[in-house]
Each structure stands twice: as structure tokens, then as C-alpha cells.
C-alpha positions in Angstrom: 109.6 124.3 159.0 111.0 121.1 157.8 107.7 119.5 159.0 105.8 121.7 156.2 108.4 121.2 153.5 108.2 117.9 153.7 103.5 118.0 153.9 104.6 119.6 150.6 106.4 117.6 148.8 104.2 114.6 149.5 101.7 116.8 148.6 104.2 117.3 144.9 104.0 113.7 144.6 100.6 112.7 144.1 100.1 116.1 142.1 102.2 115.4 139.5 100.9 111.7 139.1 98.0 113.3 137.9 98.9 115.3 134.6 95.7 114.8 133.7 93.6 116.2 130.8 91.0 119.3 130.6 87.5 117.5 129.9 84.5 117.1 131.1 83.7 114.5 134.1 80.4 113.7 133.2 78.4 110.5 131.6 78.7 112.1 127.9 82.9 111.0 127.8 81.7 107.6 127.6 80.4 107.8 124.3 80.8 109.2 121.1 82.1 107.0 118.0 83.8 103.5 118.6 86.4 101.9 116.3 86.1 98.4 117.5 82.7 98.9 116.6 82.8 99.3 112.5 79.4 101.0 110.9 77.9 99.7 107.6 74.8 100.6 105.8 71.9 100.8 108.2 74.4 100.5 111.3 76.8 103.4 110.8 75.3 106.0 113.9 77.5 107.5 116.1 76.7 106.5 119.7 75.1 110.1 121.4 74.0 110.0 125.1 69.7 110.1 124.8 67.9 112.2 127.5 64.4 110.0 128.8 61.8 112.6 130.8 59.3 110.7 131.7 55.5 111.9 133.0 53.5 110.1 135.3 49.5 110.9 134.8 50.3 113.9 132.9 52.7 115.4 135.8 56.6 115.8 135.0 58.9 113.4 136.9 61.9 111.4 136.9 64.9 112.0 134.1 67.4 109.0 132.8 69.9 108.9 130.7 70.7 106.4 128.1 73.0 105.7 125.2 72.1 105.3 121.5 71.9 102.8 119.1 74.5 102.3 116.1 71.7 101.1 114.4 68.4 102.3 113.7 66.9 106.2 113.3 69.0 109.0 114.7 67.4 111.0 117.7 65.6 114.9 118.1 68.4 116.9 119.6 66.0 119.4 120.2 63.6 118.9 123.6 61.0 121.2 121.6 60.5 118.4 118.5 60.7 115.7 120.8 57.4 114.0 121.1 55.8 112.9 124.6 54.6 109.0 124.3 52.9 106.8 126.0 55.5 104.0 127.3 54.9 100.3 127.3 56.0 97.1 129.1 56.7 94.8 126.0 54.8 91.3 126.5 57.6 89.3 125.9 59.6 91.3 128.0 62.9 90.1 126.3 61.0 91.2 123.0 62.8 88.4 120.8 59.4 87.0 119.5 57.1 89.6 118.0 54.8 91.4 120.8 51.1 89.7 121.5 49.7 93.0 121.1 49.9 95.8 118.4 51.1 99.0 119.6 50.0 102.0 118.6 53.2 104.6 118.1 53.8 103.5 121.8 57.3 103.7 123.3 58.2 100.0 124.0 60.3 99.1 127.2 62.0 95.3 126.7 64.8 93.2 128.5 68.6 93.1 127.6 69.2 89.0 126.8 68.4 85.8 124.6 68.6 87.5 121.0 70.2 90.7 118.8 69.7 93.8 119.5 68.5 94.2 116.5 65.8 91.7 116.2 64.5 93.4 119.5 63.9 96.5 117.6 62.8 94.7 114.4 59.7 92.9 116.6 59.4 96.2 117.7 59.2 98.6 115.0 56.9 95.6 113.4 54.4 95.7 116.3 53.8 99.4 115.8 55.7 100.9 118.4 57.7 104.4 117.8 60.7 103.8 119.8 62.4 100.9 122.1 64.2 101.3 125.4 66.7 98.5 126.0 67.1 97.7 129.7 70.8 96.2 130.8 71.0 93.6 133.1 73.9 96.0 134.3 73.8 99.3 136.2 76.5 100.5 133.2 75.7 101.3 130.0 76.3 99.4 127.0 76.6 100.5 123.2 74.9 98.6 121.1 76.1 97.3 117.9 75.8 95.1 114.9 76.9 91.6 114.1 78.9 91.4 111.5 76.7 89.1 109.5 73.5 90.6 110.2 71.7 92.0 107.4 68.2 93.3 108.4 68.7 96.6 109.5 66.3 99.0 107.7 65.0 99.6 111.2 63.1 102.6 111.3 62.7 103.0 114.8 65.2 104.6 117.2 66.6 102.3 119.9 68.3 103.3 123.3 69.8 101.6 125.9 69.0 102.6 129.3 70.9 101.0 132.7 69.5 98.4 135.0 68.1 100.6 137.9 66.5 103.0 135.1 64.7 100.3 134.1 63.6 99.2 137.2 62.7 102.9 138.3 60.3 102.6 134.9 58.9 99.3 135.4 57.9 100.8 139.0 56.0 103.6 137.3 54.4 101.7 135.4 53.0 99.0 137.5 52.1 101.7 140.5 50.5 104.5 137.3 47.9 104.6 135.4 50.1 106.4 132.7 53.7 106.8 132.2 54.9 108.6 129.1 58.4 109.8 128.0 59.8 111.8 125.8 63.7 111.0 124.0 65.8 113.9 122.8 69.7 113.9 122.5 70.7 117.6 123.1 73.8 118.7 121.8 76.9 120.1 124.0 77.9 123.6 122.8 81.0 124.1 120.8 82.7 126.1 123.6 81.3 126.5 127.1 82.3 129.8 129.4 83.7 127.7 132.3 86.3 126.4 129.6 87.3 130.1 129.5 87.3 130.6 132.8 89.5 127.5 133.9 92.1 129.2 130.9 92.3 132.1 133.0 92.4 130.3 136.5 95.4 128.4 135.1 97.3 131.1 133.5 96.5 133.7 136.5 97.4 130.8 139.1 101.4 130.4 137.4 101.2 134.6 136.8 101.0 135.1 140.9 103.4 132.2 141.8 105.9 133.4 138.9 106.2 137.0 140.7 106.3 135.7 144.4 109.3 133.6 143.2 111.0 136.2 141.2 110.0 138.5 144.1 111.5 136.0 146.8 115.0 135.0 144.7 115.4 139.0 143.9 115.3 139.2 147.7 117.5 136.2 148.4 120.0 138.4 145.8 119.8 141.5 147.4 120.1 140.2 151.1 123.3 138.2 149.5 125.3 141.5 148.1 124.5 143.1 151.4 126.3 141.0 153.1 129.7 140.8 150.7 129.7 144.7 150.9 129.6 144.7 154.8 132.8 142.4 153.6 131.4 138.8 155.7 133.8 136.5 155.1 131.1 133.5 155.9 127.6 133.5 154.8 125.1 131.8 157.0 122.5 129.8 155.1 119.8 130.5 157.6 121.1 134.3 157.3 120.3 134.3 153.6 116.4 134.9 152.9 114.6 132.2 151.3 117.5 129.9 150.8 116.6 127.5 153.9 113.4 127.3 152.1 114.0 126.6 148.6 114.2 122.8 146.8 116.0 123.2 143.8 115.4 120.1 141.4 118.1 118.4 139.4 118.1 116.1 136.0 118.2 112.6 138.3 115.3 113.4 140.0 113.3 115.4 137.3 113.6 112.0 135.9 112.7 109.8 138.7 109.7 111.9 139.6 108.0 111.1 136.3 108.8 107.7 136.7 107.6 107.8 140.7 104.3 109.7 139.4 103.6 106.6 136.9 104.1 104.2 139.8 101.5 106.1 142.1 99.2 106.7 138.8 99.2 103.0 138.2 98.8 102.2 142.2 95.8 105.0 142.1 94.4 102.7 139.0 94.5 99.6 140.5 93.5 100.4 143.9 91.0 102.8 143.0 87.8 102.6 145.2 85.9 104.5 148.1 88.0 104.6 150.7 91.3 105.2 148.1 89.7 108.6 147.4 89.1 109.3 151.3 92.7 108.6 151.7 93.8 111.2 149.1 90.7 113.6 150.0 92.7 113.9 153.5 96.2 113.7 151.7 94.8 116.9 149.4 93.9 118.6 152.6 96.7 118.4 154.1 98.9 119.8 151.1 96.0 122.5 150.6 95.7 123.5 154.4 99.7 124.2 154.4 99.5 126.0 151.0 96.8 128.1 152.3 98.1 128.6 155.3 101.4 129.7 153.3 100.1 132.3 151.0 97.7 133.5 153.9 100.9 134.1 155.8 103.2 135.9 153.3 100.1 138.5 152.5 99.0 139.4 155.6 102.6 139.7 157.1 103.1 143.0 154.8 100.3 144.4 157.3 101.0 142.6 160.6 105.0 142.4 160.1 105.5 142.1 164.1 103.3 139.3 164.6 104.9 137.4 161.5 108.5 138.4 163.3 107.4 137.0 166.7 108.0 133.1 166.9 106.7 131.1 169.9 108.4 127.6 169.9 106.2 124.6 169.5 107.1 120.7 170.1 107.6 118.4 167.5 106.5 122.0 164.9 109.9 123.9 166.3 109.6 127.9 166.4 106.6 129.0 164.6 105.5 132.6 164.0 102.5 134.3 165.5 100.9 135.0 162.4 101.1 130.9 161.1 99.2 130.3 164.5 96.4 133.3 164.1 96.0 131.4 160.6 96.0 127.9 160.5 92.5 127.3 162.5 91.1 129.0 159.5 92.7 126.7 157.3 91.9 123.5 159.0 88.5 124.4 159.6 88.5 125.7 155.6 89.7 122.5 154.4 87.8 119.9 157.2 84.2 121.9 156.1 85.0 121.2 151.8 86.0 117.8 153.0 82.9 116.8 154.6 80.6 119.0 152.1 82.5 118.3 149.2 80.0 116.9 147.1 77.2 119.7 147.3 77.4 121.5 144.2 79.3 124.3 144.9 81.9 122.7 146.8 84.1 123.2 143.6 84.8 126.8 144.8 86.6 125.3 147.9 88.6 122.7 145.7 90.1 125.4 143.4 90.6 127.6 146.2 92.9 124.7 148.2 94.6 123.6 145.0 95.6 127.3 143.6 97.3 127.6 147.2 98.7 124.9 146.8 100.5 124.5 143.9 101.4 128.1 144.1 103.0 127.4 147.6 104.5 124.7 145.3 106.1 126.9 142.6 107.2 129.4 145.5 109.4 126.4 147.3 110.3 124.1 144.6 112.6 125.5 141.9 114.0 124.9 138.2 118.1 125.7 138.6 118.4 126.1 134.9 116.7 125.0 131.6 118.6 121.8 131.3 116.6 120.5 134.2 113.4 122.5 133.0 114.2 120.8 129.1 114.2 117.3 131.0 111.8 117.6 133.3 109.0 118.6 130.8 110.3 116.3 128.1 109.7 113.5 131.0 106.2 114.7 131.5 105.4 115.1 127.5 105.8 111.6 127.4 104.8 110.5 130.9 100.9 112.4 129.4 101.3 110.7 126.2 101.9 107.3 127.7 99.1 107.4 130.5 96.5 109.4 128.2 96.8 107.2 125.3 99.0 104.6 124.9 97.5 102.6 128.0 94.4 101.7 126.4 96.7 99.2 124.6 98.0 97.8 127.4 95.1 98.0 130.2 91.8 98.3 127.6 90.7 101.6 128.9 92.6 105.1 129.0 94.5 104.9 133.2 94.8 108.9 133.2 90.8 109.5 132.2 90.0 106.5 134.2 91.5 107.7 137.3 91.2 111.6 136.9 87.1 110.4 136.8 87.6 108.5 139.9 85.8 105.6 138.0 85.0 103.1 140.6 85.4 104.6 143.1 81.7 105.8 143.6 83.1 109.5 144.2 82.5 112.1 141.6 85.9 112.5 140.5 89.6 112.9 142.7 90.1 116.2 144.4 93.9 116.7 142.6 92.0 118.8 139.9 90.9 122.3 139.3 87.7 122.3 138.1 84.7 124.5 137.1 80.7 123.4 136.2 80.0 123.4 132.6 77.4 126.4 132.6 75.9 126.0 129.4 76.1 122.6 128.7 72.7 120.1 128.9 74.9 117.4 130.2 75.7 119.5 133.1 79.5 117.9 134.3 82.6 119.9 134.8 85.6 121.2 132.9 88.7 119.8 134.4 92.8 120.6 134.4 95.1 118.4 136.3 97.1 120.3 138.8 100.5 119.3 136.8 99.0 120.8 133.5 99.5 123.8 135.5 102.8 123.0 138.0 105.1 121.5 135.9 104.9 124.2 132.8 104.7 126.8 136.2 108.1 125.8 136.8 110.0 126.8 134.0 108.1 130.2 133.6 109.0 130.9 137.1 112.1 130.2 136.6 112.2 132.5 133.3 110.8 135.6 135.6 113.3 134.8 138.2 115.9 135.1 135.4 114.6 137.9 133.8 114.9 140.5 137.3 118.3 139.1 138.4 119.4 140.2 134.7 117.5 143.0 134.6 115.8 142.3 131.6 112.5 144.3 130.7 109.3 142.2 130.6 110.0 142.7 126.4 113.6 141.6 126.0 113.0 139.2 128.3 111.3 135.8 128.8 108.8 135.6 131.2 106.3 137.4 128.6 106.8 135.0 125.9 107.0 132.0 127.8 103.7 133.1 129.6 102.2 133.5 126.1 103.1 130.1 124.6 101.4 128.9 128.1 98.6 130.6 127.2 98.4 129.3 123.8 99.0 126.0 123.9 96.8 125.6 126.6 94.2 127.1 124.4 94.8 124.8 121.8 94.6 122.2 124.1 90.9 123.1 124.4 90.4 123.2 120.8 91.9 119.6 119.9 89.0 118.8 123.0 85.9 120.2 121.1 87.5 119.3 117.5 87.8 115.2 119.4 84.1 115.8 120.6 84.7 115.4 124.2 87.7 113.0 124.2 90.1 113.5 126.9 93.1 115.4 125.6 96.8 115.4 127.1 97.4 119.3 128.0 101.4 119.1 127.7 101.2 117.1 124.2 100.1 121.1 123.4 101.7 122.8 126.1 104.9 121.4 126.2 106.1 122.3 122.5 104.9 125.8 122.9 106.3 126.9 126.2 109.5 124.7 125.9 110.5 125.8 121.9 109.5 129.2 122.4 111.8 129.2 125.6 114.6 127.6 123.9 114.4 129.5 120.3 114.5 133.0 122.1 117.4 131.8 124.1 119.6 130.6 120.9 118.7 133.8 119.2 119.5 135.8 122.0 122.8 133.8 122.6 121.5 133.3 126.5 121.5 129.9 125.9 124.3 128.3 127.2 124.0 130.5 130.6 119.8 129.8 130.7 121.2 125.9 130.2 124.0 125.5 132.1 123.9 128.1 135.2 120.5 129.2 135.2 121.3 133.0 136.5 123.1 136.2 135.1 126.6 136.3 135.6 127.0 139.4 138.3 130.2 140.7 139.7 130.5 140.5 143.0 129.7 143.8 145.2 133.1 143.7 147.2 135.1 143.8 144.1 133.2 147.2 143.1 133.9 148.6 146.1 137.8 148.1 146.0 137.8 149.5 142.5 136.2 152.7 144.0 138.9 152.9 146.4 141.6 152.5 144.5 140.4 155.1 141.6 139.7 157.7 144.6 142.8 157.3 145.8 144.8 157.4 142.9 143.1 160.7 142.3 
């Protein structure tokens, strides 16, 4: 079993370099407004994503997407007042000298290069044409702007950029069709979407099983322990003890050193990101989420097939392994090998969360918090480590590392598997709602740790801690989704909200409670031992 323990905490690793944000992983996060870009008069739009539905001879084809203009008039968010014109090839195609031919109200396609942006669209709107699409001369998109001198911009025409193989997949309709039209609308997301609510509850659900299998296993451990001091055992054998062998209690050195570990694998992720990278951690998540399966797979079904889950058979290199772990791991390898190789169909999502709920509450069941000094530094470490990554990188590497890499930009895959995730239902932009499996782990492990403490001190779920601390999980991650929508779709470190509330709610009821130098320092009740009990007995029955 040392062969899984360690699957699992290489598995640990690489989930904690990801305490990434809940957002959306879709085209619309690379917009929005732009600092480095200031707006005056006539150049002060905020830059929206632009939907292009184009018709070819009257029949309904092909949609792009492109970005807007700072400059120019603002674009129908609605698809209903969005009008369906006729689209033409501008003659120049770069568009920096006026057209050769008047347009009438036609939408005006023209090349990215040789002059402004803006006198583009000035030519444009002076030709007669109702609209002009920008082609890149790149397959990203770029936001176009104003120079800082430039002062003819009473454009009255919208303007979108659109990338290079858009373009080209336009200047093919038009040369092969008789007509090619499009229409331009720039639908807006809704304020909240139900898979936000959803992923909420998958979170908080997730740390509410793997709170009571802990509690569950170290109550247990406890009660297997006092059984042996009252059959008076002098020695205790640790593989005698259930769940001990089992259990990887953290301490303040490495609560430390695994934030700073999990920013050396963040930054190798960044830097090395690309295809293959994410096939290398798509097999590496596998692997984690096949044990963790196979884990929690085992300790249900052993409550109705005890014998089989009693019976070992040993196994080379593996060592003794039960029955049960043999009946189940085909499943799991076959579970995990089929969302590998179909993992981008579009409900291969279900399969992701399924393999990384098992696997970080396999986590939570075998990795523990001995008290809530380590808890205190572990999720300071990580308050900062989210911080750091989320937003004070773009000062140092241009671009955000944590979005960068929780997007799997570059990497021409939709996104890295360490992330729970459900499809934006309602949204027009389609994409997913995201939450980084440490958002959930490393907040996971001082809850569990509260239940654990809570049963060994017999504390009722009210005058305990476990209720509140699950609350303040709840709540800050809540208000982690409102600082989203209120940042319109900026990425959003969850323990810059969750840390606070969980941590301070943990830590205030402890002071008032005067718990707090036992929560800190020993991290259990103090209980008298049985043996002692049962001499007192004695000697009060004999002495009457």
C-alpha cells in the first residue's frame, strides 16, 4: 500500500500547484476593459467579444467570433435587432485609401496592416459601408485601440476584429458565393449562470463526504486504541491500530515547502506548457484519479462484501492486496483510460469531476492537519501562494501564470484536467465554470480536521466546529463567485475569499471558546486513558 500512498501524493503535488480560480474557460476572459489602453472621447468602448453569423445565398452557415473596437459605435447585444447585411471584399483590401467603389450600407471586410485602425474605418464609414471587419494577420485576436495623438474619431460605424483563419474562411465564401451576408451582435453573459450554483454545491458536498469519512476513520483509529489499553497491552503495534499505517499527518516545514514546491511546478507548467505537457499530466491525473476511485469504490462496497475486502492475495512489486481492490480496479482503469481518450467530447466533463472528487477526497481521507497551527500556516501559505500567481505575476511575466495555465493556453487542449468543472448552461458564450482542485483541498483540510476534533471531544455539531467552519466555506466561496460577476469575468483567487472566512471563523470560535491553545498546539481533546478508569473501579469496589 505504500505503492498507492505514494501515486497519491504525487498526485497532491501537482493539485495544489493549481489553486486556481472559479471562471469561465472560454474566448470571452480575453476581453473586457484594458488599462494600458486609456479611452478618450470617441475611443472610450469597452472591448466586448462580437458574434459574426454569416449566410451564404440566403442559407445559414458558418459562425466567428471577433473582438470590438475601443473606437467607433457600440454593437446590438440582442441577435433579434441585429441586422443581416450583405458583406464585401474592400478594394484596397488593406482599406487605408478610400474604397474605388461606394457601398451601399454593405458590411466591408479589409486587411490588418499599413495604416490606423482608425483610418480603416474612417475610408469605410466614408464609402457608405455599415460596419468593417478587421482581419489579423494572426490566428489571435487583437484589441484595437487609439493613438494617442489621433483626433478623428467621430466614427459612426462599428468596427471588429476578426482572426486570421476567420478571415480566410470569409474571403472563401465570398469568392466560391454568389452572396455572403452577416449579421454582428454582442450578446450579453447572464449575471449568474446555474452551473455556478452547481459547482458551489459539488465543492462544498465534495469536503462534506471526505470530512465524515475522516472523522469516521480517526474516531475508529480512537476506539480500536482504548480497546487495546483496557485489555492492558503494554506495546501497541502500529499496523494493529486502524488507519494509522495509512495516515500522513503534515507539519509547519512542509506546509511551507509545499506552497513553495507548488510555485516551482506552477512556473515549470507555465513555461513548458504545450501539447504533449498536458498529455503528460492527463496520464499523471489518471493515475491519481484511478487510485482515488478505486479508494472510495473500496471503502463503500466493503460494508456489503466485508469478506472479500478481508481476503488479501499477495501480489509482486503491489505486496498483499485485498480481493475487493482487484474486483475494482479494471473498472477504474478502464473508467479513467475511456475519459482520457474521449476527453474532449462535450460531456466528458462528467468523467473529469467524477475522477477528481475521488481523488481529492481519497486525499482528505489520507493526508491530515495535526492541529490548527499547521492548518493557520498552511492556508496563510496558500492565501499568498493565489495572490502571488493570480495577480501579482502579470507584473513580472505580462500575463496572469495561474489563468494562463489553469486555460491550458498554448497548449492547443481545452484547458488542464486538475480542475472541476461544469458547462455554462445559460451563457451565449458557451465555456465552463471552473474551481481548482486546491480551492477545494486545502480549505478541506482544516474542516476535516475540525470534524475529527469535534467527535473525539464529543462536541454536538452546534457547540462545535465543523458547522461553522463548513459555513464560512460555503460563504466565502460564494463570495468568491460574486467578486467574479462584479469583475465581469476576470479570474478571481478563491482563497483571497475563502481563506479569511474559514480560517477567522475557525480561530475566533476557538479564543472564545478557550479551545485555543489545545486546537493550536495538540490538535485533539485531552482524554484519560481507559486503564486508569479501570483501576479506579477496582479500587472503589474494593474498598466497599
Amino acid at each position: 500500500m505504500d505503492l498507492e500512498k505514494l501515486y497519491l501524493v504525487i498526485s497532491v503535488a501537482i493539485v495544489i500547484s493549481l489553486v486556481s480560480y472559479p471562471s469561465s474557460v472560454t474566448a470571452g476572459d480575453i476581453v473586457h476593459d484594458d488599462d494600458s489602453a486609456p479611452k478618450k472621447p470617441g475611443c472610450e468602448n469597452d472591448f466586448v467579444l462580437v458574434k459574426v453569423q454569416t449566410w451564404i445565398n440566403g442559407i445559414e452557415d458558418a459562425e466567428f467570433v471577433g473582438v470590438g473596437a475601443r473606437f467607433g459605435t457600440t454593437i446590438v447585444s440582442k441577435e433579434k435587432n441585429a441586422n443581416q447585411t450583405r458583406l464585401t471584399l474592400s478594394d484596397p483590401r488593406d482599406c487605408c485609401t478610400p474604397p474605388k467603389k461606394k457601398l451601399d450600407r454593405d458590411i466591408i471586410m479589409v486587411d490588418r496592416g499599413k495604416c490606423k485602425f482608425t483610418t480603416k474605418a474612417n475610408n469605410a464609414e466614408a464609402a457608405g459601408a455599415s460596419a468593417v471587419l478587421i482581419i489579423n494577420n494572426q490566428k489571435e485576436l487583437y484589441k484595437m485601440v487609439c493613438e494617442p495623438d489621433e483626433t478623428d474619431l467621430d466614427i459612426k460605424i462599428p468596427a471588429v476584429m476578426l482572426p486570421q483563419d476567420a478571415g480566410a474562411s470569409l474571403e472563401k465564401m465570398l469568392l466560391n458565393s454568389s452572396s455572403v451576408s452577416v449579421q454582428l451582435y454582442s450578446p450579453k453573459r447572464p449575471l449568474v449562470d446555474i452551473a455556478e450554483v452547481f459547482l458551489w454545491l459539488m465543492a462544498v458536498v465534495t469536503i462534506l463526504c471526505a470530512s465524515y469519512w475522516s472523522a469516521w476513520s480517526a474516531r475508529e483509529a480512537a476506539i480500536e486504541h482504548d480497546k487495546l489499553l483496557k485489555d492492558a497491552v503494554d506495546e501497541i503495534p502500529n499496523d494493529k491500530v486502524v488507519g494509522v499505517s495509512s495516515i500522513v499527518d503534515i507539519n509547519t516545514t512542509s506546509a511551507v515547502l509545499f506552497v513553495v514546491v507548488a510555485s516551482c511546478f506552477l512556473v515549470m507548467l507555465y513555461k513548458l506548457m504545450s501539447y504533449w505537457f498536458v498529455e503528460l499530466l492527463v496520464v499523471l491525473f489518471c493515475i491519481g484519479g484511478v487510485e482515488g476511485l478505486q479508494t472510495c469504490l473500496v471503502a463503500l462496497l466493503s460494508r456489503w462484501f466485508k469478506h472479500a475486502g478481508e481476503s488479501y492475495i499477495k501480489i509482486p512489486f503491489f505486496g498483499p492486496v485485498s480481493q475487493l481492490t482487484l474486483a475494482v480496479s479494471p473498472f477504474c482503469i478502464t473508467f479513467a483510460v475511456v475519459w482520457a481518450v474521449y476527453r474532449n467530447v462535450s460531456f466528458a466533463w462528467i468523467g473529469q469531476d467524477i475522477l477528481g472528487i475521488a481523488l481529492i477526497i481519497t486525499v482528505l481521507q489520507i493526508v491530515h492537519v495535526p492541529n490548527l497551527k499547521v492548518g493557520t500556516v498552511l492556508l496563510s501559505c496558500a492565501f499568498l501562494y493565489d495572490i502571488f500567481w493570480v495577480f501579482v505575476s502579470k507584473k513580472l511575466f505580462h500575463e496572469s501564470v495561474m489563468i494562463v495555465v489553469a486555460r491550458g493556453d498554448r497548449s492547443g487542449e481545452d484547458g488542464i484536467p486538475m480542475l472541476l468543472k461544469i458547462p455554462r448552461m445559460f451563457d451565449p458564450w458557451g465555456g465552463y465554470s471552473i474551481i481548482g482542485f486546491g480551492d477545494i483541498l486545502l480549505p478541506g483540510l482544516v474542516i476535516a480536521f475540525s470534524l475529527r476534533y469535534d467527535w473525539l471531544a464529543s462536541k454536538s455539531l452546534r457547540a462545535g466546529y465543523f458547522l461553522w467552519a463548513m459555513m464560512a466555506y460555503g460563504l466565502g466561496l460564494l463570495i468568491t463567485y460574486v467578486a467574479l460577476n462584479l469583475m465581469d469575468g476576470h479570474g478571481q483567487p478563491a482563497l483571497l475569499y475563502i481563506v479569511p472566512f474559514t480560517l477567522g471563523t475557525f480561530l475566533t470560535l476557538g479564543k472564545k471558546r478557550g479551545d485555543l491553545n489545545i486546537l493550536w498546539t495538540k490538535g485533539e481533546p485531552e482524554r484519560a486513558c481507559p486503564h486508569v478508569h479501570l483501576e479506579h473501579s477496582h479500587e472503589l469496589n474494593m474498598e466497599k
